[in-house]
C-alpha positions as CSV (number, residue, x, y, z in Angstrom):
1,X,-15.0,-12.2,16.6
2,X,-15.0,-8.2,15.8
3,X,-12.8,-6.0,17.5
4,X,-16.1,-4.1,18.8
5,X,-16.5,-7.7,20.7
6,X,-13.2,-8.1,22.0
7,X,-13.5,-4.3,23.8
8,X,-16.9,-5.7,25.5
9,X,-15.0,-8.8,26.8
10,X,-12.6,-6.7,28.3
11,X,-14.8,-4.1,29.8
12,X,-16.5,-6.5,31.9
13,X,-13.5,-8.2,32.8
14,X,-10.7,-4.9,33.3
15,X,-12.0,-4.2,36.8
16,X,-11.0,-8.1,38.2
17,X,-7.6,-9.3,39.1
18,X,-4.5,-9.8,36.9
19,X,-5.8,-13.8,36.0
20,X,-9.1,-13.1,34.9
21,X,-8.4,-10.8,32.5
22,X,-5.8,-12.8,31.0
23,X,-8.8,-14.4,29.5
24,X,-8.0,-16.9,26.6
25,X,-10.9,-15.8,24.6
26,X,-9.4,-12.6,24.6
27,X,-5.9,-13.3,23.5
28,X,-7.3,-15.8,20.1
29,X,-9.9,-12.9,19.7
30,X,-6.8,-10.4,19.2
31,X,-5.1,-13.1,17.7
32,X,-7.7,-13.6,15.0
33,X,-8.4,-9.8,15.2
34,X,-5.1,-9.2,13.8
35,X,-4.8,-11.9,11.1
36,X,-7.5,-10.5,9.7
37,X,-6.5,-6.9,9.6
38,X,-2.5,-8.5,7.6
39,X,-5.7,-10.1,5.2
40,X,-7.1,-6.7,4.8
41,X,-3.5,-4.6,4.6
42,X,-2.6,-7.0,2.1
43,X,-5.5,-7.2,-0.2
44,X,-6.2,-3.6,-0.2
45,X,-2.7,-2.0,0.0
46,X,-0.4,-4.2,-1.1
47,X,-1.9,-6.5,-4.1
48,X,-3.4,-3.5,-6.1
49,X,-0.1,-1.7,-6.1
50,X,1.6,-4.8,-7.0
51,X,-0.5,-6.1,-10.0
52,X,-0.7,-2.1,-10.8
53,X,2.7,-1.8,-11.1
54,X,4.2,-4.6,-12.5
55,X,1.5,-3.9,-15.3
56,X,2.8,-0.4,-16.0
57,X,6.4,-2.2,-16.0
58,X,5.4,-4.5,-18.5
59,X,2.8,-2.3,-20.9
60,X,6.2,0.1,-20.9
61,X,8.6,-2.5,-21.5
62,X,6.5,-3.6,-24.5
63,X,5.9,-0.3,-26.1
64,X,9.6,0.2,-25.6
65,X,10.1,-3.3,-28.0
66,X,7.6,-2.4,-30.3
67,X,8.7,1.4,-30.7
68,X,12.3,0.3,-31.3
69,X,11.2,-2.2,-33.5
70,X,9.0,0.3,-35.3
71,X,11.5,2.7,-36.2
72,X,14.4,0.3,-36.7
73,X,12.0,-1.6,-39.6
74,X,10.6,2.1,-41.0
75,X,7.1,0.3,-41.0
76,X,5.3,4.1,-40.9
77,X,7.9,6.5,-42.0
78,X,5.2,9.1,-41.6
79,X,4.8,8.5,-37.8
80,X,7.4,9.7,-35.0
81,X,10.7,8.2,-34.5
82,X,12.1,6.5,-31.4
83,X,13.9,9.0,-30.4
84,X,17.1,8.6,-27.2
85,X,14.9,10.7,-24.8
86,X,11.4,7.9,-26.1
87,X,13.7,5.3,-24.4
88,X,15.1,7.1,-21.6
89,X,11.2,8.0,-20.4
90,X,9.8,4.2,-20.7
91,X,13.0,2.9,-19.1
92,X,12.6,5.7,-16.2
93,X,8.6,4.3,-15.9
94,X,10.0,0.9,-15.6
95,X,12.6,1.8,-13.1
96,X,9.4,4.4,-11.3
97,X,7.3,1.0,-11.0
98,X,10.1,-1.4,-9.4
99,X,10.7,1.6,-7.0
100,X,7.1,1.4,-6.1
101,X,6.9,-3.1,-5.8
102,X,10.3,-3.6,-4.5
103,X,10.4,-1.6,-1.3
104,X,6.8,-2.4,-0.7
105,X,7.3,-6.0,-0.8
106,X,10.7,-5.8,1.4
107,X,8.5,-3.6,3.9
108,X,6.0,-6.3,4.2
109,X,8.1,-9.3,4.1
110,X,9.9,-8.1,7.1
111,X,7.0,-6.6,9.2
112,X,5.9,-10.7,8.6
113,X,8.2,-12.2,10.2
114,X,7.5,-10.7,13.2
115,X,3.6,-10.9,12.9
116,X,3.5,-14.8,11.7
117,X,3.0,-16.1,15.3
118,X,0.7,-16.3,17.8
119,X,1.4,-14.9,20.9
120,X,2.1,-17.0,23.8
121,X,0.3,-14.7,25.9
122,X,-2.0,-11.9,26.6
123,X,0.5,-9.1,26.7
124,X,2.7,-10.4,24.0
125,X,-0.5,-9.9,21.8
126,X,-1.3,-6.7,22.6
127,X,2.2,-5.4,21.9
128,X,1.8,-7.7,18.4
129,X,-1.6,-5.9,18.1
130,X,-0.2,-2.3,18.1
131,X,3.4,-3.8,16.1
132,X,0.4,-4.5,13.3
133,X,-1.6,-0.9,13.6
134,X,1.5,1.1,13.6
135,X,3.4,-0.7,10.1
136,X,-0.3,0.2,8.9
137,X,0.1,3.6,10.2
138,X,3.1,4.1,8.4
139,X,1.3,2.9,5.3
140,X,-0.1,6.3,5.3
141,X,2.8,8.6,6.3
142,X,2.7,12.1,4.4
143,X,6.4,11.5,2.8
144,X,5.1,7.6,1.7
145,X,2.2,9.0,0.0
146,X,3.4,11.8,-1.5
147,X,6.3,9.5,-3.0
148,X,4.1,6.9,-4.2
149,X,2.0,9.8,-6.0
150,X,4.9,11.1,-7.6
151,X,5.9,7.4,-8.9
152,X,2.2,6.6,-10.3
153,X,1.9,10.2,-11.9
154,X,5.2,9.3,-13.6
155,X,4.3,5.8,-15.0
156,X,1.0,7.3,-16.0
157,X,2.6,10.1,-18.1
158,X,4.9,8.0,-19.7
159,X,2.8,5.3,-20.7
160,X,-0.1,7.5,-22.0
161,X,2.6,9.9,-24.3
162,X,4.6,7.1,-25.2
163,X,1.8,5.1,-26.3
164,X,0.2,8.5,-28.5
165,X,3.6,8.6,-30.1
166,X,4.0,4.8,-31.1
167,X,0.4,5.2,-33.0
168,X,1.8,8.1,-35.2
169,X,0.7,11.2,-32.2
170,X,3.8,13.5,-32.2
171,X,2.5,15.6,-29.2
172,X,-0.2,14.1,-27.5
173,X,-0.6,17.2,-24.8
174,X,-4.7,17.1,-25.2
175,X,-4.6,13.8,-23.7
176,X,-1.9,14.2,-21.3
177,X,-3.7,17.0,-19.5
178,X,-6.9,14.8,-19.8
179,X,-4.8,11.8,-17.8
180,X,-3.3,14.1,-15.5
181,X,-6.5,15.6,-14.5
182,X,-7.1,12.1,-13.3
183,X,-4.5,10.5,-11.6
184,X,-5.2,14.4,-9.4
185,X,-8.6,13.7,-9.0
186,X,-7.6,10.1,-8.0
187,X,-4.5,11.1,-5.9
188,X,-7.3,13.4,-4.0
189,X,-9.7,10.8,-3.4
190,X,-7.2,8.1,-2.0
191,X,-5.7,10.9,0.3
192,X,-9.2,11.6,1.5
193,X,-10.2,7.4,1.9
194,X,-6.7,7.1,3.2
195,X,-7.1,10.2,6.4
196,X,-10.4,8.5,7.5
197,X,-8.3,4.6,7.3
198,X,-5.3,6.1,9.5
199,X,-8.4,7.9,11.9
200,X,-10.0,3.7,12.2
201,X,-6.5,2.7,12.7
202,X,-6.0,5.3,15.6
203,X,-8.7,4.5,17.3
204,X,-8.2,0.7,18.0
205,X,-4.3,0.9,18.1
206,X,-5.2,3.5,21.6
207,X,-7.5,1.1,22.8
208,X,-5.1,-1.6,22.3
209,X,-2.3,0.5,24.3
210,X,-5.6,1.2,27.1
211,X,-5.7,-2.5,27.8
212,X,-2.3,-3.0,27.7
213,X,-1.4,-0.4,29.9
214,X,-4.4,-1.2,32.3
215,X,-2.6,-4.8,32.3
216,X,0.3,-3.9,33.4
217,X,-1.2,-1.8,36.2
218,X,-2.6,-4.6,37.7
219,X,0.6,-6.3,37.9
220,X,1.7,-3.6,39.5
């Protein structure tokens, strides 16, 4: 049942006593409504950043390996070194990606525990409904974003100059300006997709808050 169906159900029904709203079609309808929207949050939002992540923690931990190794064995004396600084960047990429996956994942796994139920009634799933809209609200706070930004553009630099320098580039700038250029472009786009998510978002956590408040007016 879409959330456009749900609204219809309680149009016809907002105008008759207390009971007859307290439909039960309604209540699995939010119900399934918002199982569907932790599906979504968690598929779009969450896995990517995970897998994303914990593959720029891994790529940096292996060039880390196979620079020290590299210099420590003298394999192309004619290349770069490994130099303290080398080490201090891949281990600060490392320590940029668990920053992004460890927070994230305590976020969600407590925002869960409360959401992992259904509702034993109307009300209560309402309130769960707009408990659901506003963690993903905060998904998209300015400070969030900004900070997650800052981490990616951080593993990206890393990875791409440390991985120049392990194949024999001393100062890879050309393609760092060329990688920068698009994690901007990219951090641009996802802004832009991310206003018009948090505008959707908006616009079914108020009519949630609507029908509950209408709800409680009629107890009233």
């Amino acid at each position: 049942m879409e959330f456009e169906d749900l609204q219809a159900i309680w149009d016809t029904q907002n105008n008759q006593p207390v009971f007859s709203i307290n439909d039960s079609r309604l209540a699995v309808g939010l119900y399934q409504q918002r199982e569907k929207s932790r599906r979504r949050l968690f598929r779009k939002e969450f896995a990517p950043v995970y897998i994303a992540a914990l593959i720029i923690a891994a790529v940096c931990a292996f060039l880390f390996l196979a620079f020290f190794v590299k210099t420590i064995t003298r394999m192309r004396p004619t290349d770069p070194l490994m130099s303290v600084w080398d080490g201090a960047a891949l281990t600060a990429a490392v320590a940029a990606a668990l920053l992004i996956v460890v927070p994230m994942y305590s976020e969600r796994r407590k925002h869960e525990r409360t959401q992992n139920v259904f509702a034993p009634s109307l009300r209560k799933e309402l309130e769960q409904g707009i408990s659901q809209l506003d963690f993903e609200l905060s998904l998209y706070s300015t400070p969030r974003v900004v900070k997650m930004n800052i981490l990616v553009t951080i593993g990206a630099i890393v990875l791409v100059w440390e991985s120049a320098r392990l194949n024999g580039q001393p100062t890879p700038w050309m393609l760092l300006t060329f990688v920068l250029a698009v994690v901007a472009f990219t951090s641009w786009s996802g802004l832009h997709a991310m206003k018009k998510g948090e505008e959707r978002v908006m616009q079914r956590k108020r009519a949630l808050e609507t029908m509950l408040a209408t709800l409680d007016e009629d107890v009233r």
